[in-house]
C-alpha positions as CSV (number, residue, x, y, z in Angstrom):
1,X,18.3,-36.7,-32.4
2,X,19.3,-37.9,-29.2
3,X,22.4,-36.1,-26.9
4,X,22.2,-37.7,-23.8
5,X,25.0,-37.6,-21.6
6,X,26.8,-38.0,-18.2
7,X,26.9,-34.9,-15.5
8,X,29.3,-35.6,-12.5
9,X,26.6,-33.3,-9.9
10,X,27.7,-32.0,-6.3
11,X,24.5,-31.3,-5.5
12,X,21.8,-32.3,-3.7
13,X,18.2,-32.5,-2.4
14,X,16.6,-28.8,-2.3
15,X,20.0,-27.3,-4.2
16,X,19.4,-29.5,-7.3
17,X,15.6,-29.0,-7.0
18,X,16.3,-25.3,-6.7
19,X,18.7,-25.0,-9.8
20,X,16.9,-25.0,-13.1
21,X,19.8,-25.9,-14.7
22,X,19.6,-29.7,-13.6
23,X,16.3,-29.9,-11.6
24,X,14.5,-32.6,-13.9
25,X,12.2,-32.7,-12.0
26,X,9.4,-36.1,-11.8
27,X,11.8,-37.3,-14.4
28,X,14.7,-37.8,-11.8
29,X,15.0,-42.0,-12.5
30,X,14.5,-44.0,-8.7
31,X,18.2,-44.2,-8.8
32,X,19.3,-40.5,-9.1
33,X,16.0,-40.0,-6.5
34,X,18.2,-42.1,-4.1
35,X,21.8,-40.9,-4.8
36,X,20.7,-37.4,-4.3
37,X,18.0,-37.4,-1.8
38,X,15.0,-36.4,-3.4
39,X,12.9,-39.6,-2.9
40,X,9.5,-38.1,-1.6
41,X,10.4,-34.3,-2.6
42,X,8.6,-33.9,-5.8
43,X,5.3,-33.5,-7.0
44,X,3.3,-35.9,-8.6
45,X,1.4,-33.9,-11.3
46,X,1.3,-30.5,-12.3
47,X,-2.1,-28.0,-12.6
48,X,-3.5,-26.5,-15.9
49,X,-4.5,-23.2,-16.2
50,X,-7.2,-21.8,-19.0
51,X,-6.2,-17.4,-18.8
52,X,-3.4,-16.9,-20.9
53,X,-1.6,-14.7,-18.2
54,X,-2.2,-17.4,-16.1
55,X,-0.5,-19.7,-18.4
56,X,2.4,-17.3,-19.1
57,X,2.6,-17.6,-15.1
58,X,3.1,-20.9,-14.9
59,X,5.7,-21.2,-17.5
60,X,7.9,-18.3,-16.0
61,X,7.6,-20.5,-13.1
62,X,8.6,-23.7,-14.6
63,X,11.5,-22.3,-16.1
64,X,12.4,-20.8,-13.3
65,X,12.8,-24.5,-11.7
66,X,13.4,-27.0,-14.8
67,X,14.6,-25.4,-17.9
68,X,14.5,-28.7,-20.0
69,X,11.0,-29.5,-18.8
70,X,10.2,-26.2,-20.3
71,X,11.6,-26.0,-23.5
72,X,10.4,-29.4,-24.4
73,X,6.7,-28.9,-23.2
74,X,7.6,-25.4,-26.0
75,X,8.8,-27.7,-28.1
76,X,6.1,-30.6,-27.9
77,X,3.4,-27.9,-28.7
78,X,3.1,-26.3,-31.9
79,X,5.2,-23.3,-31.7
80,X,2.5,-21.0,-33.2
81,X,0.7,-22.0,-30.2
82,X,2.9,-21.2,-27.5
83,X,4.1,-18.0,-28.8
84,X,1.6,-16.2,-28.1
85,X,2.0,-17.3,-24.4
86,X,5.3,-16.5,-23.4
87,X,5.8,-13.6,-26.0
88,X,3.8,-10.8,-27.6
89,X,1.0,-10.2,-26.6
90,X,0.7,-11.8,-23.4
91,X,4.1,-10.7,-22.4
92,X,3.0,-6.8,-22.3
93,X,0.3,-7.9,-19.7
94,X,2.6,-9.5,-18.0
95,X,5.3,-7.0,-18.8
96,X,3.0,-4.5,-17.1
97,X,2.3,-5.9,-14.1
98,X,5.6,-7.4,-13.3
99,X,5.8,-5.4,-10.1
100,X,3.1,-6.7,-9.1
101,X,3.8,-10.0,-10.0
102,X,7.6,-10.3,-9.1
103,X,8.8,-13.9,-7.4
104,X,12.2,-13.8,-7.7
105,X,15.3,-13.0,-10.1
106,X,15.1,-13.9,-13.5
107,X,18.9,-11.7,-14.5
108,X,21.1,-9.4,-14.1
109,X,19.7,-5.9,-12.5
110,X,22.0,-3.3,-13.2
111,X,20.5,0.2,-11.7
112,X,22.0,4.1,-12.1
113,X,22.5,4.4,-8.7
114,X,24.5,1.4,-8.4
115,X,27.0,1.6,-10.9
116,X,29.9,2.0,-8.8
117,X,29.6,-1.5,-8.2
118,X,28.4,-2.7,-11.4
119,X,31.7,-4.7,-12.3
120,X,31.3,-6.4,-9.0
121,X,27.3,-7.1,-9.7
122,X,28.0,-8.3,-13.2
123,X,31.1,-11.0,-11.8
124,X,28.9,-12.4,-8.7
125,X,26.3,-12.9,-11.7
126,X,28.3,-14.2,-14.4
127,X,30.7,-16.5,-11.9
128,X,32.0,-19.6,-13.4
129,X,29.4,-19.2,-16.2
130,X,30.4,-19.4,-20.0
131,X,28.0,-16.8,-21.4
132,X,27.4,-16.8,-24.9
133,X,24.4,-14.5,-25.5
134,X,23.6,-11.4,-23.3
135,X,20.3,-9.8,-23.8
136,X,19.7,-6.7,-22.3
137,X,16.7,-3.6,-22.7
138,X,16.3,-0.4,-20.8
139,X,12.4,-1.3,-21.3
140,X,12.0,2.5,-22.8
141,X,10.3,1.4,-25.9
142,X,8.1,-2.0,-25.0
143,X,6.1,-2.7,-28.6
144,X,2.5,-1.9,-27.9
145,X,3.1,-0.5,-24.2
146,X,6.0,2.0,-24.3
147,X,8.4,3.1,-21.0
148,X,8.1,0.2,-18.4
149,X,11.6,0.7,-16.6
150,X,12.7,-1.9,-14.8
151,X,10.1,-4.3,-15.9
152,X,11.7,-5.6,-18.8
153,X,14.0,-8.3,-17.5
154,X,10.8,-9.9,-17.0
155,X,8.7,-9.7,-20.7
156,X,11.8,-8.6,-23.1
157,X,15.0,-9.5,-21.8
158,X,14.2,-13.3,-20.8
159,X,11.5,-13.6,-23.1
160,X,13.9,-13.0,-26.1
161,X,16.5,-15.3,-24.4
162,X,13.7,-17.9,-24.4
163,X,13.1,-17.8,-28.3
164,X,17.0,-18.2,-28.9
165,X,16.7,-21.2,-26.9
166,X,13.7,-22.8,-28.2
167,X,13.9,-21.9,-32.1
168,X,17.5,-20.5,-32.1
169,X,19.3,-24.2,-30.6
170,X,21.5,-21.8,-28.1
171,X,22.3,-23.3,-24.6
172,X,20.1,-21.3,-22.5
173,X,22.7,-21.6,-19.3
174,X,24.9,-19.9,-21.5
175,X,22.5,-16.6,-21.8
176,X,22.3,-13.7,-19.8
177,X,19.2,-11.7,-19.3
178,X,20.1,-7.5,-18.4
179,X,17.9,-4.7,-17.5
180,X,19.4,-1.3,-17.5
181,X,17.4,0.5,-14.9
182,X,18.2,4.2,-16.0
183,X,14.6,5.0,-14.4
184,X,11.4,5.4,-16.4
185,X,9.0,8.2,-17.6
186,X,5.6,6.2,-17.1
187,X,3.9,8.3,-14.5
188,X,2.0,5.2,-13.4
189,X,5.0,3.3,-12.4
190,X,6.1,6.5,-10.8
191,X,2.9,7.0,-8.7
192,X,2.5,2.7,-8.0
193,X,4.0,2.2,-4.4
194,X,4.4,-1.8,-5.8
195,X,6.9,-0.6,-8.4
196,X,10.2,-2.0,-7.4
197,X,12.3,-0.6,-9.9
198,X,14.7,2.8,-9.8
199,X,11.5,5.7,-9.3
200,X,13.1,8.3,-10.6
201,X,12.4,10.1,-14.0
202,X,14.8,8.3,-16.6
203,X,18.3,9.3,-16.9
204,X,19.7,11.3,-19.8
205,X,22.7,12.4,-21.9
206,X,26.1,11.7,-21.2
207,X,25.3,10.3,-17.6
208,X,23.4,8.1,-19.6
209,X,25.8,7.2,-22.2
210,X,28.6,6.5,-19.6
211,X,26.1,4.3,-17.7
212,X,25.4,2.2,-20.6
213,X,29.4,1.8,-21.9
214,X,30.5,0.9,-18.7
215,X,28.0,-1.9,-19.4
216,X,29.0,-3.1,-22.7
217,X,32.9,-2.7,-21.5
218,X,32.2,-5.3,-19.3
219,X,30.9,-7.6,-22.0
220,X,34.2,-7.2,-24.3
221,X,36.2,-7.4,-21.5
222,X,34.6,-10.9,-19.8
223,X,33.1,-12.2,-22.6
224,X,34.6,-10.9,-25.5
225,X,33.3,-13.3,-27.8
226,X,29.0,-13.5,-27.1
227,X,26.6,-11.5,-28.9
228,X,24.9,-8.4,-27.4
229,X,21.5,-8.2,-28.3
230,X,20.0,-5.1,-27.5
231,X,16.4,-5.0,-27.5
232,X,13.6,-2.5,-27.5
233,X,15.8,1.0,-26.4
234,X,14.2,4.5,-27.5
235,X,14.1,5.8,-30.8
236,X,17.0,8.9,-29.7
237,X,19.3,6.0,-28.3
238,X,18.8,3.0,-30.2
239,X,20.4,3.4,-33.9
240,X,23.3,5.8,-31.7
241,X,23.9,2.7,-29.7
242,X,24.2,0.3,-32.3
243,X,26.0,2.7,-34.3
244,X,28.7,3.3,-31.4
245,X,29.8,-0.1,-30.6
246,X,28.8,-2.4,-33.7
247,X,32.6,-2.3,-35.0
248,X,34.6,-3.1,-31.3
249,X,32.0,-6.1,-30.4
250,X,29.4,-8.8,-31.8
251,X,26.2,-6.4,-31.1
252,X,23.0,-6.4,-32.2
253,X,19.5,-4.4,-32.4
254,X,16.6,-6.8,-33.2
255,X,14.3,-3.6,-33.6
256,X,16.5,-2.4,-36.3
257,X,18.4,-5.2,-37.6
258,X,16.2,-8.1,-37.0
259,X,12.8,-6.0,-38.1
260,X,14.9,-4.7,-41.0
261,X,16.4,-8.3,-42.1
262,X,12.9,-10.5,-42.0
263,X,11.7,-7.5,-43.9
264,X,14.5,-7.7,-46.6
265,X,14.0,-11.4,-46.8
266,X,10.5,-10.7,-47.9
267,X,11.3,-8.3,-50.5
268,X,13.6,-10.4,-51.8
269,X,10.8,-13.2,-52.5
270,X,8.6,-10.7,-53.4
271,X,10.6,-9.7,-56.2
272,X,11.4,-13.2,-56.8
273,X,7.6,-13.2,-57.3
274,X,7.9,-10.6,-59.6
275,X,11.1,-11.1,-61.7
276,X,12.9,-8.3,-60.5
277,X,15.5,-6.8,-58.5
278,X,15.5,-4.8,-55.5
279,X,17.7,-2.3,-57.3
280,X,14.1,-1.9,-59.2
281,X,12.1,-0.8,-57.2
282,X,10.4,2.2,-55.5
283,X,9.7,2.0,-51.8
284,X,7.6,4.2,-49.6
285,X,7.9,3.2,-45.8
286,X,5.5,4.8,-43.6
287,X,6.6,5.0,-39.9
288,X,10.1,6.4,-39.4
289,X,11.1,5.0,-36.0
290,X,13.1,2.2,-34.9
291,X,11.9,-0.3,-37.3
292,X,11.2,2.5,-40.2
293,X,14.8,3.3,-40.2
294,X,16.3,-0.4,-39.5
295,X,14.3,-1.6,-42.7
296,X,15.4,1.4,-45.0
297,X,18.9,0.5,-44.1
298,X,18.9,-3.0,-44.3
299,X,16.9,-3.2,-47.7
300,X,19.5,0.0,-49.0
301,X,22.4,-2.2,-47.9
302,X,21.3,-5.2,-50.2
303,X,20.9,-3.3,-52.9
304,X,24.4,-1.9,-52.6
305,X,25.7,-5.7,-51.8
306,X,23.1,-7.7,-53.9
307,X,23.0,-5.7,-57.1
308,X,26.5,-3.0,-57.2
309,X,24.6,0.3,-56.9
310,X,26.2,3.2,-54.9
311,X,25.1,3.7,-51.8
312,X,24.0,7.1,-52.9
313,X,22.3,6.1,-55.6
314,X,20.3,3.4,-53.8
315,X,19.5,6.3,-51.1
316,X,17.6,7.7,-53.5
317,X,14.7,4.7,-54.1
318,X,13.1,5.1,-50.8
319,X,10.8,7.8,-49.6
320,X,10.1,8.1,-45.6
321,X,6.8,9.1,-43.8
322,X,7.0,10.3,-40.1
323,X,4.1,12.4,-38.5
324,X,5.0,15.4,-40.4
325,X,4.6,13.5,-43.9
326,X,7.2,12.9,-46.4
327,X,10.4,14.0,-45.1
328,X,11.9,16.3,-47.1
329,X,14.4,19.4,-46.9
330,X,11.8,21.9,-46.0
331,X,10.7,20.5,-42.6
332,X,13.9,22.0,-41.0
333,X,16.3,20.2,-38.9
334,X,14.3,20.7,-35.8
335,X,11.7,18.0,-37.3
336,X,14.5,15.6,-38.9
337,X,16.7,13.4,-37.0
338,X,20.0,12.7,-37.8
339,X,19.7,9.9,-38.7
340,X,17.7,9.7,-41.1
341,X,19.8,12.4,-43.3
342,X,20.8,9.9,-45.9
343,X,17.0,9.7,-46.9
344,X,15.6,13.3,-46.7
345,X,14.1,14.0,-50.2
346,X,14.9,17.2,-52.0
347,X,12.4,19.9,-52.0
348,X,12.8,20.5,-56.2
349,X,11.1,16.7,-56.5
350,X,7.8,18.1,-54.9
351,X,7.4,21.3,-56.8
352,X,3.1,21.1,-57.5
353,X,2.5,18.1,-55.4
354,X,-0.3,19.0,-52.8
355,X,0.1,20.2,-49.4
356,X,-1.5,20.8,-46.1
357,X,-1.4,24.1,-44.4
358,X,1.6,22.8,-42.7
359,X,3.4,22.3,-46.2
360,X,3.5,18.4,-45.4
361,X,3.2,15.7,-48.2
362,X,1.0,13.3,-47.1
363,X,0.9,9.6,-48.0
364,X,-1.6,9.9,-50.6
365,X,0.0,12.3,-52.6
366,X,3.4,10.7,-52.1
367,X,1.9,7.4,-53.8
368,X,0.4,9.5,-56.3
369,X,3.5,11.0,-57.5
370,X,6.2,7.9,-56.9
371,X,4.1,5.1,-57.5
372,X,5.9,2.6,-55.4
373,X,6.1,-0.9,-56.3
374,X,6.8,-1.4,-52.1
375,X,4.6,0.1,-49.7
376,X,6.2,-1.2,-45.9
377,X,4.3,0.1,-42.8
378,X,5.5,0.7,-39.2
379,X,3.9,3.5,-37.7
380,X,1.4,1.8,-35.5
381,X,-1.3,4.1,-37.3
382,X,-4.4,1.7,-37.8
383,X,-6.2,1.6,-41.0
384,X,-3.6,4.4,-42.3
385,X,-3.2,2.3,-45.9
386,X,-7.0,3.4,-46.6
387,X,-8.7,1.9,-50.1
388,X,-8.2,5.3,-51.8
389,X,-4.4,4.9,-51.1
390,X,-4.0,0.7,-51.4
391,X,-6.2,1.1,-54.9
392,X,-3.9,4.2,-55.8
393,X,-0.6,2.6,-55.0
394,X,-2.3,-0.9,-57.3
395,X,-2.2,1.8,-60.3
396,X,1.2,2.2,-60.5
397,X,2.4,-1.8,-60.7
398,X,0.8,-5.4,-61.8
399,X,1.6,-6.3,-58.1
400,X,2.1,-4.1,-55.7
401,X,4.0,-5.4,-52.6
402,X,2.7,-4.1,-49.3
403,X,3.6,-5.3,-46.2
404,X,2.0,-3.9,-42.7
405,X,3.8,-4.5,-40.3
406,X,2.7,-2.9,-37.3
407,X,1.7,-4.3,-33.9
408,X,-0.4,-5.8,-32.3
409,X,-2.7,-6.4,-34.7
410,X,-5.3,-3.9,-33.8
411,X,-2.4,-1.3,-34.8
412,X,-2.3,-2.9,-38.6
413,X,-1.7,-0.3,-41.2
414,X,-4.5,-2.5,-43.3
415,X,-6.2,-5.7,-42.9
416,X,-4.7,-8.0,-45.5
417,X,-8.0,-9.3,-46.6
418,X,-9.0,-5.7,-47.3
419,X,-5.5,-5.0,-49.2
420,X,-6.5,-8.8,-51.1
421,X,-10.0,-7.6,-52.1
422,X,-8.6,-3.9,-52.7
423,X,-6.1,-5.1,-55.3
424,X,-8.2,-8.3,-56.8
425,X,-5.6,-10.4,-55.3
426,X,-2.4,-8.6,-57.0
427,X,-0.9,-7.6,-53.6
428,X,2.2,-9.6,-52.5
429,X,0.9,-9.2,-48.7
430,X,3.2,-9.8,-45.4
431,X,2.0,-8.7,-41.9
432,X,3.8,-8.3,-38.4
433,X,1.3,-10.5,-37.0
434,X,-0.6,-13.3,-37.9
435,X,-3.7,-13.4,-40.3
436,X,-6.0,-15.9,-41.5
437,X,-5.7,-16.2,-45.0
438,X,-7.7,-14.2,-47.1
439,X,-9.5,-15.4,-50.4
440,X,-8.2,-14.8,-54.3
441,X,-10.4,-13.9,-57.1
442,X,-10.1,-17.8,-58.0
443,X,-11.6,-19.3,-54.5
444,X,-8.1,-19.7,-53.7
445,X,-6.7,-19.4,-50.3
446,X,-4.0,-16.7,-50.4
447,X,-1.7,-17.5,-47.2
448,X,-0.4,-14.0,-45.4
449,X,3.2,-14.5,-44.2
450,X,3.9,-12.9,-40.8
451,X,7.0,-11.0,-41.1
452,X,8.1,-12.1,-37.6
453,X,11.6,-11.4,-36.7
454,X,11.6,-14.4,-34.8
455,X,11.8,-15.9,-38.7
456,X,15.4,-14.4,-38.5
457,X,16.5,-13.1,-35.4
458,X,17.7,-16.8,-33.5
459,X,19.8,-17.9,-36.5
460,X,21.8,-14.6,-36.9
461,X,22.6,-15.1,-33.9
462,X,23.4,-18.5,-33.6
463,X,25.9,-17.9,-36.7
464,X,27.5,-15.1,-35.1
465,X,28.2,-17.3,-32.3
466,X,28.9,-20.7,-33.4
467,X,31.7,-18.3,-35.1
468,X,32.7,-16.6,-32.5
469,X,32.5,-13.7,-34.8
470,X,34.3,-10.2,-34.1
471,X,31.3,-8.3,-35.3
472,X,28.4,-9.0,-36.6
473,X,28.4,-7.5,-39.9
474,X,25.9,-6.2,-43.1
475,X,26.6,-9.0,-44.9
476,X,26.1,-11.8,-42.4
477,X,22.6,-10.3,-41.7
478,X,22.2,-10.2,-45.8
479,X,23.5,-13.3,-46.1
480,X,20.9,-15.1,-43.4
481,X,17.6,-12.8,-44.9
482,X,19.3,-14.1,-48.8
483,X,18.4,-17.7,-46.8
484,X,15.1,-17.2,-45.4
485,X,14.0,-15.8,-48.9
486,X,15.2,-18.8,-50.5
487,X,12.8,-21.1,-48.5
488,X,10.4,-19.0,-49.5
489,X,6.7,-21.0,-50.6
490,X,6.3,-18.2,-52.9
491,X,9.2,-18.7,-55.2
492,X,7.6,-22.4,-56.1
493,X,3.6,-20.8,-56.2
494,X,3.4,-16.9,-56.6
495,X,0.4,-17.1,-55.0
496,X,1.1,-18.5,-51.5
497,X,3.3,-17.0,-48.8
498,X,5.9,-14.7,-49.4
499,X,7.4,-16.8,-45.5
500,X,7.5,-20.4,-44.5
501,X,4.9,-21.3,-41.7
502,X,6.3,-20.0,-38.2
503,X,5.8,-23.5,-37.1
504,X,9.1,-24.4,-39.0
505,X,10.8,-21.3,-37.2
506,X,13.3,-23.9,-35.8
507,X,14.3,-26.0,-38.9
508,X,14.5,-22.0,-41.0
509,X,17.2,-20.8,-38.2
510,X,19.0,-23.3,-38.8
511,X,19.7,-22.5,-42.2
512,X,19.8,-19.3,-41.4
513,X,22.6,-19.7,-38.8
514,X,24.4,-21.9,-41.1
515,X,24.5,-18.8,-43.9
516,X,26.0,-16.4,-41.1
517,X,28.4,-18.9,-40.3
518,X,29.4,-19.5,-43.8
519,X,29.7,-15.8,-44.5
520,X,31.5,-15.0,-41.2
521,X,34.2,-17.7,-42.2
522,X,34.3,-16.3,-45.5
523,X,34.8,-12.7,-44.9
524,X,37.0,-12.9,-42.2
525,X,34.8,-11.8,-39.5
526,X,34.9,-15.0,-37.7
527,X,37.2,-16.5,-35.2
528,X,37.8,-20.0,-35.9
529,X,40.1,-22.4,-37.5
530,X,37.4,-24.5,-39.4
531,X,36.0,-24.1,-42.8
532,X,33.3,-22.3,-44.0
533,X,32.2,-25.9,-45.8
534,X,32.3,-27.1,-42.4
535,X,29.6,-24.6,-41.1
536,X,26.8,-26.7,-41.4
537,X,28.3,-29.9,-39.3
538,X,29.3,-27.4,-36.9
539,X,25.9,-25.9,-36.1
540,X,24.4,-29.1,-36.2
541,X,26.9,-30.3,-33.7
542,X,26.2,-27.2,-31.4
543,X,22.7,-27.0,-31.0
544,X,21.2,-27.4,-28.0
545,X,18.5,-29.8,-27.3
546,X,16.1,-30.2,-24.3
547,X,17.1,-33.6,-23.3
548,X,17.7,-34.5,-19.6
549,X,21.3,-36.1,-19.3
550,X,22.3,-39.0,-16.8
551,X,23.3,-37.9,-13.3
552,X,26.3,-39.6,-11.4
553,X,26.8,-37.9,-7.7
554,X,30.3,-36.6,-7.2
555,X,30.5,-33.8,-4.4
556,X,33.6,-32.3,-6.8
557,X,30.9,-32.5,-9.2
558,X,29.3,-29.2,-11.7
559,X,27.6,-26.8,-9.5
């Protein structure tokens, strides 16, 4: 697909080399090298590097000079590649050490100290821009690596913004990257003289809380139509967050939503698999964070939406496992968060189940006494789903659904070849990262889908923005996981992956943003005049596509 087109450019020599934006770089044609004085000015070839830091360093710096140059190489590459490389896990090296490593300004820096003149900050960085997607993090809760402060404009905030570009199709001069630099709790950064962010011990509260809405009023009131992602906040401040403004703006939590929706999407063709509803079944999710929550909810809410239960009702299929074992009533308020109220068990349920000394139900005896047909983990706890409990949950259904979803990999709940040869190939397996494929009773291949919100994430955005949607609600999410589940390989061979290949990540987010669309239209969320049958044409016409365009000087030109 070809989009060409004409740019009217006012500038020139070093500016246009300097703005990644239009810098083409060696592709400048002889005429554009003459009409805007770069003849001699560029390099002739460009050096590979074998480390994968070092590569993750070299990309940062050509996108940081020639954002079409680096989507396309992305793009030219096989994406499974590449991802590794500019995202997890190579990011949370890089993430780490970004002090250390800091160029120049990749976003927005918006630091506690500084927020009398945040407004001011926020214009001078969003002048004469038309932002679509803002992506911000206070970097408290980095996957794998934990409180980094200020570092996460760097690993989360732009790397994010990258995937919505290159498997999302959204303009990437029309995203904004955010840190909110409340301060940080890692005694390292603290005690590194390098570390350039706020070093102060991280803010809490309602200091906090103002700091943070001053921020998102500034995004309703400039841009009151992008998205908000928010991306990797603390466990106390996340769900609060989303909770607080996800009815007065388009916001979003990938940890929570975007973890919870690629998770519901696999459910959905696992029970596709199965011939069953999710109304059916019995889940057990192990982890109780972030994600352990987001899941829950998401998976309750399509069972309210998909299949006309009470919400109530549907509470009551899913058991939750934090450190102190099944939550349930007796553990005391002082060991259960707020919210996760709607799934606290009753204490009449567990009358003669086991205990510890502690009187906590473990995991074990939990599977013993639901038998799940789902078994999700997200607790980072490695080898937790053990052979006694994997063989003990297989007891209780022909095929038992388990999905571990923890990273990095080394943090895996189970190995899914393990899970496989536990279950005699029964398991409906799905991983958080990627796995070879592990072998079936039959010599068969059995292909392990990686439950990757990046499956998921671009497209619900996309939708939400292509229609300029008010919110972005339940049932758009529902809608785009009801897509992704569709295009599941499973639902044509129960044996092969519950997820299509990540190398299609681009083609599946389109779909997916065409659903959200569709839905947004319908339900009234969305802020157009066009038809929902129109959604498709309309994404297709919208996506952006890393494809230099024709320059023709003009000093009144685009800056």
């Amino acid at each position: 697909m070809s989009r060409q087109k004409v740019f009217r450019v006012a500038l020139r020599g070093d500016e246009l080399l300097n703005n990644p934006r239009f810098n083409k770089g060696t592709a400048f044609t002889v005429a554009e090298r003459k009409a805007f004085g770069l003849t001699g000015r560029l390099p002739s070839k460009l050096e590979g590097h074998d480390s994968a830091i070092r590569k993750n360093s070299f990309l940062q710096s050509m996108k940081s000079q020639n954002l079409v140059l680096y989507y396309t190489l992305l793009s030219r590459f096989v994406i499974d590649s590449l991802k590794p490389i500019i995202y997890t896990p190579t990011e949370a090296e890089a993430i780490s050490n970004y002090s250390h490593l800091f160029r120049r300004s990749e976003g927005l820096y918006l630091t506690f100290p500084d927020q009398d003149t945040m407004e001011e900050d926020f214009l001078e960085q969003t002048k004469g821009k038309d932002i679509d997607l803002i992506v911000c993090s206070d970097s408290e809760a980095i996957l794998g690596i934990g409180d980094q402060g200020w570092s996460a404009i760097r690993g989360i905030s732009s790397a994010k913004s990258a995937i919505y570009s290159l498997i999302g199709g959204i303009d990437p001069s029309h995203s904004l990257s955010v840190v909110l630099d409340v301060g940080t709790n890692n005694e390292e950064l603290l005690n590194d003289h390098l570390y350039v962010g706020w070093p102060y011990k991280r803010v809490r509260g309602e200091e906090y809380d103002k700091f943070v809405d001053k921020f998102v009023q500034l995004v309703r009131k400039y841009f009151p139509q992008s998205l908000l992602h928010f991306e990797d906040f603390g466990v106390t401040n996340a769900q609060r967050i989303l909770r607080r403004y996800r009815d007065s703006h388009a916001v979003f939590n990938d940890d929570i939503q975007g973890t919870g929706a690629v998770t519901l999407s696999c459910a959905m063709a696992a029970v596709g698999v199965t011939k069953t509803k999710l109304s059916e079944q019995r889940y057990i999710i192990y982890g109780a964070g972030s994600a352990g929550l987001g899941i829950a909810r998401q998976l309750r809410d399509a069972i309210v939406s998909a299949d006309s239960v009470p919400e109530a009702e549907a509470n009551k299929l899913f058991y939750l496992i934090d450190k102190h074992g099944l939550i349930k009533e007796s553990l005391g308020q002082a060991n259960i968060r707020e919210d996760l109220k709607d799934f606290v068990r009753p204490d009449d349920e567990w009358v003669g189940v086991k205990e510890n000394g502690a009187g906590e139900i473990s995991l074990l005896e939990t599977i013993k006494k639901v038998k799940p047909t789902i078994l999700i983990g997200c607790s980072t706890h490695a080898g937790a789903f053990t052979e006694e409990i994997v063989k003990a949950m297989a007891l209780g259904c022909e095929r038992p659904i388990i999905f571990p979803l923890s990273n990095p990999s080394k943090l895996v709940e189970v190995d899914p070849k393990d899970a496989n040869d536990w279950t005699q190939g029964k398991a409906l397996l799905a991983t958080g990262s990627p796995f070879p494929p592990a072998k079936m009773p039959n010599g068969k291949d059995y292909v392990i889908a990686e439950c990757n919100n990046a499956l998921i994430y671009p497209g619900l955005g996309f939708g939400a923005i292509i229609s300029k949607s008010k919110r972005m609600t339940d049932t758009m999410i529902i809608a785009g996981a009801r897509r992704l589940a569709s295009l599941s390989p499973a639902l044509k061979d129960p044996d092969d992956a519950l997820l299509p290949d990540f190398a299609d990540a681009p083609q599946i987010n389109f779909e997916v943003a065409v659903a959200v669309a569709e839905q947004a239209v319908e339900e009234g969320s969305a802020d157009v005049s066009w038809k929902k049958e129109e959604a498709r044409e309309r994404v297709k016409q919208h996506l952006w596509l890393p494809i230099y365009g024709e320059y023709v000087y003009d000093k009144d030109g685009m800056m």
